[in-house]
GUMAR-21538 format. One record per residue (C-alpha): y, x, z; residue in three letters. Coordinates in Angstrom, 3 decimals, decimal comma. Each point is the difference from the previous one (the first is absolute). Example, Ala and Ser with C-alpha at 12.3 -4.5 7.8 and 13.67 -1.06 7.14 Angstrom:
% residues 2
> -4,500 12,300 7,800 ALA
> 3,440 1,370 -0,660 SER
END
This chain:
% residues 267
> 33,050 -22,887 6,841 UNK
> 1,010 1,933 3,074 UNK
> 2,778 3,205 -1,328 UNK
> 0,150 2,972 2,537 UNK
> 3,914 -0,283 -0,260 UNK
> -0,699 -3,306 1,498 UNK
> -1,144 1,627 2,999 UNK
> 2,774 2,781 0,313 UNK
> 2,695 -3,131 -0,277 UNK
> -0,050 -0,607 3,082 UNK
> 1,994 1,634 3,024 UNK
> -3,614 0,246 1,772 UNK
> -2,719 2,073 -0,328 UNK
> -2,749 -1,872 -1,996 UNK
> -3,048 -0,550 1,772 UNK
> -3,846 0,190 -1,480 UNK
> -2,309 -1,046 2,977 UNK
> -3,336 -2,119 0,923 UNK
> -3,786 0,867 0,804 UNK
> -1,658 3,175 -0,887 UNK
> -2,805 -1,812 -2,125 UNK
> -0,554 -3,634 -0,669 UNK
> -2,890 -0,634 2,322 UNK
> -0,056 -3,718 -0,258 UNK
> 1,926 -2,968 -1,255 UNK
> 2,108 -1,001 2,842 UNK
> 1,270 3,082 1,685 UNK
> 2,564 0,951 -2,990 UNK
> 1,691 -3,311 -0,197 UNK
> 0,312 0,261 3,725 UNK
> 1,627 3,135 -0,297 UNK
> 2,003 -0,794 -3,107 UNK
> 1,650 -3,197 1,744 UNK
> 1,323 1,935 2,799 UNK
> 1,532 2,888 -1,631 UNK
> 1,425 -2,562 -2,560 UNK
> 1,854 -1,374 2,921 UNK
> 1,027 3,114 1,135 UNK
> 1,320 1,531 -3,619 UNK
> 1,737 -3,322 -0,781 UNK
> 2,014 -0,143 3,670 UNK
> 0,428 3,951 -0,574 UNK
> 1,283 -0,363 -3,603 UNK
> -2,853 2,809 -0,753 UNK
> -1,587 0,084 -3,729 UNK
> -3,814 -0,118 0,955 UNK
> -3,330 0,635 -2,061 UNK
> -2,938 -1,259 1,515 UNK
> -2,954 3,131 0,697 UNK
> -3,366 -0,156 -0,307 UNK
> -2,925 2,097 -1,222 UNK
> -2,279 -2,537 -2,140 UNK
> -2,658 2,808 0,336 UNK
> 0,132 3,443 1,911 UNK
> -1,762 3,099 -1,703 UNK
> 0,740 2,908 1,721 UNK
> -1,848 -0,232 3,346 UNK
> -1,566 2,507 2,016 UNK
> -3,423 -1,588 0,669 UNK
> -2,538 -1,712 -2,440 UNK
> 0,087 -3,027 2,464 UNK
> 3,910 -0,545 0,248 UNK
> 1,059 -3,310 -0,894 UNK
> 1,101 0,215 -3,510 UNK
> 1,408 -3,908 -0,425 UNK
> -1,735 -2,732 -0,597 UNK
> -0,109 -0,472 -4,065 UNK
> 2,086 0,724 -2,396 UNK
> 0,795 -3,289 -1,487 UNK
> -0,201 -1,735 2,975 UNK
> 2,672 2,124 1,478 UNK
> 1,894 -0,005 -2,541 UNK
> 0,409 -3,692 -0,521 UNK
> 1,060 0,348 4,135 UNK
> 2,891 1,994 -1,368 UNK
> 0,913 -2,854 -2,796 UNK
> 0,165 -2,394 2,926 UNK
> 2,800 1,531 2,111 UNK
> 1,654 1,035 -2,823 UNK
> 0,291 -3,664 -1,042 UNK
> -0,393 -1,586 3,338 UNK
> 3,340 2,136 1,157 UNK
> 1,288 0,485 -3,229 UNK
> 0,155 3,903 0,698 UNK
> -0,960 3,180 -1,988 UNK
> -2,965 1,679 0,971 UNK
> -1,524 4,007 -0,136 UNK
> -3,605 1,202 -0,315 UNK
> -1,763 3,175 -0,369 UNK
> -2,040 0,669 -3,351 UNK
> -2,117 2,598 -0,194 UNK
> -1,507 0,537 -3,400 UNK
> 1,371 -0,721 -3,412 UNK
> -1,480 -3,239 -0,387 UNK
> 1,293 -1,262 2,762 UNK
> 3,284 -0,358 -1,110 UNK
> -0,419 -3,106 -2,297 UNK
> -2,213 -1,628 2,534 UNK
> 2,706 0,407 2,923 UNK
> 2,599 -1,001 -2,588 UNK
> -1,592 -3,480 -1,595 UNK
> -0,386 -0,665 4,084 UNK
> 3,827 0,016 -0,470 UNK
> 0,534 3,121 2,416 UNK
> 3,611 0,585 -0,246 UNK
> -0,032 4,042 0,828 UNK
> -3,195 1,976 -0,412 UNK
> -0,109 3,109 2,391 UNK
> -1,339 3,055 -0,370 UNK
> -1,803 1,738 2,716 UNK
> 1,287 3,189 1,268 UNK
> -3,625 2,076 -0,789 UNK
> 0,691 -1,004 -3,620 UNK
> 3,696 0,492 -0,249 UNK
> -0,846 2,635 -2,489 UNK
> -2,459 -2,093 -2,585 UNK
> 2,019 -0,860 -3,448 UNK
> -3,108 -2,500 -1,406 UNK
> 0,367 -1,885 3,347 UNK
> 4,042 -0,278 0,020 UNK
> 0,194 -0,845 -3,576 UNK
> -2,307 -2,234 0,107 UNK
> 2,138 -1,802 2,850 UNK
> 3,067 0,657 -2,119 UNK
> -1,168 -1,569 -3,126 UNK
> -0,059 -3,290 1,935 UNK
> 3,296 -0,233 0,458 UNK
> 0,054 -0,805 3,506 UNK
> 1,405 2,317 2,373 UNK
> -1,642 3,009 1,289 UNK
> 0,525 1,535 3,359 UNK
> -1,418 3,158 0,245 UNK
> -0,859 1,652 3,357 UNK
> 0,709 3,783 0,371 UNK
> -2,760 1,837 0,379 UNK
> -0,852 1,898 3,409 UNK
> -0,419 3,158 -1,411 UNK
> 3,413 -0,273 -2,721 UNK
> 3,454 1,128 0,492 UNK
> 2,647 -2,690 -0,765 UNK
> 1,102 1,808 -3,144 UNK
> -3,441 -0,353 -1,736 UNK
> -0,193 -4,095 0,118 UNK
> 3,494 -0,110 -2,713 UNK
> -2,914 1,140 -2,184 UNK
> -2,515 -2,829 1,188 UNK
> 3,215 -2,436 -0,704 UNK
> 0,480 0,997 -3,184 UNK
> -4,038 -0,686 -0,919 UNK
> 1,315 -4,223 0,857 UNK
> 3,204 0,812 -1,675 UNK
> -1,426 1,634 -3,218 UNK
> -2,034 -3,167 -0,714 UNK
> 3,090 -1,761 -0,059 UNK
> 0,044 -1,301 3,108 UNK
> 3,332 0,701 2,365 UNK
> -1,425 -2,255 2,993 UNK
> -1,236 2,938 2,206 UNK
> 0,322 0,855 3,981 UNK
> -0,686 3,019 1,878 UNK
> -1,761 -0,216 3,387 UNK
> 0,404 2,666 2,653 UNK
> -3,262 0,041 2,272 UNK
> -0,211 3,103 1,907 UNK
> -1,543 3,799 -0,982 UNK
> -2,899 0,754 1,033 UNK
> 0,110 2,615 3,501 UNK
> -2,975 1,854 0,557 UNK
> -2,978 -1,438 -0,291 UNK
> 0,246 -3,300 1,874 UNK
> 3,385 -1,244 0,002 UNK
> 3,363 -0,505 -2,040 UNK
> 3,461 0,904 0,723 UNK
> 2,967 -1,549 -1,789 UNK
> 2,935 2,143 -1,781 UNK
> 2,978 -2,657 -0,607 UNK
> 1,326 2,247 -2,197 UNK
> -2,200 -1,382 -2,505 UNK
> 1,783 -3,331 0,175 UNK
> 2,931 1,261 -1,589 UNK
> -1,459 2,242 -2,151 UNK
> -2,251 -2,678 -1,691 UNK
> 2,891 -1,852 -0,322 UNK
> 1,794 2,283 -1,950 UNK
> -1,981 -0,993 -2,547 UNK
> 1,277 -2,849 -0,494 UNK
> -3,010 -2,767 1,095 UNK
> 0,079 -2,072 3,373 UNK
> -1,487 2,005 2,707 UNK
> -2,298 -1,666 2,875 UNK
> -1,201 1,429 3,249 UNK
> -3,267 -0,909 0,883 UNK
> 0,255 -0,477 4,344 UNK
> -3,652 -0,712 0,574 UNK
> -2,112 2,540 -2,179 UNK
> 2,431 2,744 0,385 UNK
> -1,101 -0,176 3,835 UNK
> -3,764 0,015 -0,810 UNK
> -2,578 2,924 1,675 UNK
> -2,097 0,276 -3,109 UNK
> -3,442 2,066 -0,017 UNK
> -1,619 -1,656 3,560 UNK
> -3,262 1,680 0,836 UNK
> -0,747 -3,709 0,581 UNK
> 0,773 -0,866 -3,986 UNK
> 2,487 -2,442 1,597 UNK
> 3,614 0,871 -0,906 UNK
> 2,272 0,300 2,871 UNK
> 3,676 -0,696 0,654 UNK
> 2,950 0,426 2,417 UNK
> 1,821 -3,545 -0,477 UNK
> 2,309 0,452 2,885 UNK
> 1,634 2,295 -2,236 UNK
> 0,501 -3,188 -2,204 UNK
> 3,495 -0,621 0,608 UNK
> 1,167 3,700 0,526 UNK
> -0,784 0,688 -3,554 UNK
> 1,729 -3,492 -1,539 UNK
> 3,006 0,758 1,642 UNK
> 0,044 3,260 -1,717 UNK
> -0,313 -1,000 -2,966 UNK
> 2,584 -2,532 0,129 UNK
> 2,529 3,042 1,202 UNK
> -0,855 2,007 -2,916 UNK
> 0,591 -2,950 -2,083 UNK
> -3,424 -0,789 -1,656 UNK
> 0,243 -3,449 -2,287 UNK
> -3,417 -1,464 1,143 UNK
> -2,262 0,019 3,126 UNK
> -3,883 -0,916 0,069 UNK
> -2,024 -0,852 2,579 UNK
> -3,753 -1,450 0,821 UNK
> 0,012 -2,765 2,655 UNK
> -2,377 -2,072 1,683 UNK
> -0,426 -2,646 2,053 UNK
> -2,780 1,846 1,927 UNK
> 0,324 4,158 -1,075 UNK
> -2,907 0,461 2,228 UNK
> -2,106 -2,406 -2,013 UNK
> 1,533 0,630 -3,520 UNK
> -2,950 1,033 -2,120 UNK
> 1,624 3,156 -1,591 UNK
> 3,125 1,897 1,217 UNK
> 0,052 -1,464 3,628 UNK
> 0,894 3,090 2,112 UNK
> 3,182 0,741 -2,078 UNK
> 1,144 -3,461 -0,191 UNK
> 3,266 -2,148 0,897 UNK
> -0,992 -2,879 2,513 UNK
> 1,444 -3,273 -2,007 UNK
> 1,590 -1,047 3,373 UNK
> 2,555 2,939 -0,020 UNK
> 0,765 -0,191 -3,476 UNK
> 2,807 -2,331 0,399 UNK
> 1,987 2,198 3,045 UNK
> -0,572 3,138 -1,837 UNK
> 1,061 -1,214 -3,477 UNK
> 3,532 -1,320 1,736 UNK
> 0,682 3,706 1,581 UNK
> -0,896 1,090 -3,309 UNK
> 2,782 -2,351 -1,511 UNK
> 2,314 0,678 2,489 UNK
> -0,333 3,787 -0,521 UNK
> 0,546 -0,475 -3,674 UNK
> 2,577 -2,003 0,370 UNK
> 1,777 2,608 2,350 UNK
> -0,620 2,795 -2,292 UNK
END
């Protein structure tokens, strides 16, 4: 079983990165088998990403995944296929033994329910590893608390995820202060690239994004020193079923993830 102080190890940032949602059954392995030869050239601990179904959507008719199972058993297969951990969000307390006989190495917490104890015990008492995204609308000091609902079920695998605050109505704004101040805690600390650049609250009910702001905000959170970086890539962002507009391209993943290295390295 994957240990979070197998991820810090390593003189890299770890990585946690793949497809907003599984929308099919060939896409993630795709993905997976390129950024597996990226991570292993890079030396870069790496967790496979993907949403086996998505919840919080705007509009009635966003995609929401295409079956639970079904998706899930997608998950199983890079894991094994690649011999890689893998992340997905759960959303309700059941959820967490069905992700977690699916073998789901870290179950992640969305940021809206950063803040519900049921929900991260539940994900605790599994005793997989639960990343748990800071909410929007939270200050860094307030998710040591949410830490301490994983670490209270006697569970010490937990991560912190940085993923923006929200900025008026329709947009988010990142304060890297809350990298080190989440880590002060004591629990790996992730920045989330892709959703931390997200326009939220569209008139269209389509969230938004500014992903040539992409590797501005990486290499910032490399500088301050953050342990982990997540992003959402695609072969085709402009096709991606959920997530497109704030998406990585898979094509620059490779160039950006060696500036990345090289700037770590340097530091």
């Amino acid at each position: 079983m994957i240990h979070y102080k197998d991820l810090t190890a390593s003189p890299n940032f770890f990585l946690m990165a793949g497809p907003c949602a599984i929308e099919d059954e060939e896409t993630p392995l795709y993905i997976a088998e390129r950024i597996v030869e990226l991570t292993h050239r890079l030396s870069i601990p790496y967790i496979f990403k993907g949403s086996y179904r998505k919840a919080n959507r705007s509009r009635v008719d966003s995609f929401t995944g295409i079956g639970d199972e079904r998706a899930l058993k997608v998950l199983r297969r890079v894991r094994e296929t690649f011999d890689i951990p893998v992340v997905t969000d759960i959303h309700e307390t059941q959820e967490a033994e069905l992700a977690a006989s699916y073998d789901i190495d870290v179950l992640q917490i969305p940021a809206f329910l950063c803040r519900q104890t049921d929900l991260i015990a539940a994900a605790a008492r599994t005793g997989k590893m639960v990343n748990i995204k800071k909410g929007q609308f939270l200050a860094a000091s307030g998710m040591e608390h949410a830490a301490h609902k994983v670490t209270e079920c006697g569970n010490e695998q937990v991560i912190l995820t940085e993923r923006g605050n929200s900025f008026g109505y329709s947009d988010l704004v990142v304060d890297f202060t809350n990298i080190p101040a989440m880590q002060s805690s004591g629990f790996p600390v992730v920045m989330d690239v892709t959703h931390s650049l997200q326009r939220p609250n569209q008139a269209s009910g389509v969230t938004g994004g500014k992903p040539q702001l992409i590797e501005t905000i990486a290499k910032a959170a490399v500088a301050v020193g953050v342990d982990g970086l997540f992003f959402e890539t695609h072969p085709d962002p402009a096709r991606a079923k959920s997530d497109g507009a704030n998406m990585l391209p898979l094509e620059l993943f490779g160039p950006l993830l060696e500036r990345l290295v090289r700037l770590r390295q340097a530091l």
